[in-house]
N, C-alpha and C positions, 0 to 999 in steps of 0.2 A: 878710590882706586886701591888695591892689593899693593902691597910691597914690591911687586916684581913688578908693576909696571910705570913704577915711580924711579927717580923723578924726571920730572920735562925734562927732554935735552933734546940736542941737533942733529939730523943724521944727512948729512947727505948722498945723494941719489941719483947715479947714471940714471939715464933714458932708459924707459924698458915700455912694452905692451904687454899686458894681460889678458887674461879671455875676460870677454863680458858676462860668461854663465860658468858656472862650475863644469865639472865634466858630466855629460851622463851617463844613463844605462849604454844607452844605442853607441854612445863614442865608445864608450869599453868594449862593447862587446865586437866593433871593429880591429881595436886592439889583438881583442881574444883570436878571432879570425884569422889575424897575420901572424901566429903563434905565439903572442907576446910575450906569452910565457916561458915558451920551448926556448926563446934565441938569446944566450948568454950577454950579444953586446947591448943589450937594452939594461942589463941588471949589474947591481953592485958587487963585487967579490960575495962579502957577510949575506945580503940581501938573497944572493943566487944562491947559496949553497943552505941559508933558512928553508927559502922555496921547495929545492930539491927535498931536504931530508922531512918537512912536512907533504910534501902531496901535492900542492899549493896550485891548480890550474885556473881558478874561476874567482871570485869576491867570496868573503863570510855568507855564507844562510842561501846562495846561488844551488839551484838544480836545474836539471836538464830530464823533462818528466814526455814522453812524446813527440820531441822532437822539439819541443818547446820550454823556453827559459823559463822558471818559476823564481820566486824570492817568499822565504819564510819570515813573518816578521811574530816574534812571541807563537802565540798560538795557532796559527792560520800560516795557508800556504797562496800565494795568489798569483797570475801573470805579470813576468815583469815589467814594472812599467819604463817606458823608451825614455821617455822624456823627464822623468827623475833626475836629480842627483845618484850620481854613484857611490853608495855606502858601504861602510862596513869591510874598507882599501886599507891593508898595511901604510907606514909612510913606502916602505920601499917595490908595491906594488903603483902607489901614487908617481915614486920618482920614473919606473918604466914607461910609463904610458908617457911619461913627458918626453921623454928619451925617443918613446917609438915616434912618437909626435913630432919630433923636430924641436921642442921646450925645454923648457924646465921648470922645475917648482918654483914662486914666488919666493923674495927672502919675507920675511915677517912685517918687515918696514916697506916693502914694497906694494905689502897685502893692506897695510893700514893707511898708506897712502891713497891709494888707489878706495877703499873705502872710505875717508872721509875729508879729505883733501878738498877744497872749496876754492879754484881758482880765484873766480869772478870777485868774491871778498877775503883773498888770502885768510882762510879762515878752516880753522880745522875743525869739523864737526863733532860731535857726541857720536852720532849716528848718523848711516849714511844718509837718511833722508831728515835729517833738520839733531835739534836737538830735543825733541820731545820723545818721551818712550816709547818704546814700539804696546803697538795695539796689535788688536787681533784680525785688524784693516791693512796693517801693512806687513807683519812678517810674520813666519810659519816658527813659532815659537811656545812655549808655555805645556807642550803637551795638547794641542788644540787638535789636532787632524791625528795622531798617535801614526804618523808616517812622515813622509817625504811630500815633497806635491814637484807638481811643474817647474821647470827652473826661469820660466815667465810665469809664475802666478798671481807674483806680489809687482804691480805697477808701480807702489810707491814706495819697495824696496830696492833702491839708483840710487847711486851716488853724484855728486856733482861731475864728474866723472865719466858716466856712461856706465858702470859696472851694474851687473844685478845679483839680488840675492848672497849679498856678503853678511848677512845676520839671520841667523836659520836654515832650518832645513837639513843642513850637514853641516860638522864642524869643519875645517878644511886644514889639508897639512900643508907647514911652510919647509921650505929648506934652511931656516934657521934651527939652529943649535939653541938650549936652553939655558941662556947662559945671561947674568947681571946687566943690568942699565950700569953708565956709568954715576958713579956717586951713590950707587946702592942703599939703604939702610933696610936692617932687619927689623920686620913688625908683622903680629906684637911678637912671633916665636920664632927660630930657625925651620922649623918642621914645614911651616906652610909654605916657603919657596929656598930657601937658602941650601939647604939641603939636597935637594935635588938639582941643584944647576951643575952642569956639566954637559957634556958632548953625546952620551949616554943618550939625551931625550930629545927628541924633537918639539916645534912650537905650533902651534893649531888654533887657529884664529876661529872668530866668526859664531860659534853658537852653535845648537841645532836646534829640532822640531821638539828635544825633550829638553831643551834648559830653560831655567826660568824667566821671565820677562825681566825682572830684575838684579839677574846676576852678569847681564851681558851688555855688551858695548865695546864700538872699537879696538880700546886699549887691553881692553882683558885677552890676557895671553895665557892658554891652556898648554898641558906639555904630556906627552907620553911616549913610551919606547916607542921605536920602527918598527918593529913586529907586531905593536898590539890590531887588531882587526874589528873586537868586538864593540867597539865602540861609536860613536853614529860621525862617521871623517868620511870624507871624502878628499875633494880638491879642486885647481883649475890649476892651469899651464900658465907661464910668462916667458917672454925671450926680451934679449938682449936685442937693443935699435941702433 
């Protein structure tokens, strides 16, 4: 494990529900529909007024070519697919939709719960489906498919849990801040996480379709501004029970 995701400790955790699938194409573009963009009380003060002064109506690489949604991905232009994950979402386009939703964003500890948490043997996994690496059988990782796929694709990407598809595919933003375990140590430099912790970043769990087989695992916590877009995030919803 990285520095920031060290060391074990205890967190405890109200009751909460989570989606069992990320968000997708087809959910957002419900979103889009109800003007999620246009209606101020879905968005953050900083958030609303990014949006405004960028343009900001639709996801990164989104066009409207015929009356019909297209997504650009590198080189090529193709039909969007419905049933995808939704990529390429600010954090603060992820927190509206939860808002329009009725939700809200996961905290971090609630996404890694919910990933690898093992009732039956009070037992917390490596990964959601056991502790063995992920293959090319069970999750959309490594560069294999150079896209998204189905947000049921992988059967053997569930958690003890009932969740799917928490490793791959999209990385997913939490409503956590990026901020220290308790009892921290820096290793081996300040640059690789110390540095960066503060309120500044958001935390983004989970992986996608372009990271490597072996850079990913529950614990691993990714972090980047609210604003960034280009990068392969999406998300899912949780609420308070």
């Amino acid at each position: 494990a990285y520095d920031n995701e060290r060391p074990l400790h205890h967190v405890e955790l109200a009751a909460f529900e989570i989606d069992r699938t990320p968000v997708t194409n087809a959910d957002f573009l419900h979103f889009m529909a109800e003007d999620g963009y246009e209606r101020d009380e879905f968005w953050g003060a900083e958030g609303l007024a990014w949006i405004r002064q960028q343009g900001i109506r639709h996801p990164k690489y989104w066009s409207k070519e015929g009356g019909e949604w297209r997504v650009r991905r590198f080189d090529r232009s193709s039909p969007l697919p419905l049933d995808h994950p939704v990529c390429h979402v600010c954090w603060w386009e992820a927190d509206a939709y939860a808002r329009w939703a009725g939700k809200r964003l996961p905290t971090e500890f609630e996404w890694e719960a919910a990933a690898r948490w093992d009732p039956a043997s009070d037992v917390a996994r490596r990964f959601p489906w056991g502790d063995e690496p992920a293959t090319a059988r069970i999750a959309n990782l490594d560069q294999l498919h150079f896209d998204t796929t189905p947000v049921d694709a992988w059967p053997e990407n569930v958690s003890p849990l009932g969740v799917a598809g928490m490793i791959g595919d999209v990385w997913e933003w939490t409503a956590s801040d990026f901020l220290p375990y308790p009892g921290y140590e820096t290793f081996p430099y300040p640059e690789y996480s110390e540095v960066f912790f503060g309120h500044e970043y958001k935390v983004l769990r989970g992986g996608s379709w372009a990271t490597r087989t072996g850079a990913i695992r529950t614990t691993f916590r990714n972090w980047d501004y609210p604003i960034r877009r280009q990068i392969f995030a999406g998300f899912r919803c949780a609420r308070d029970v």
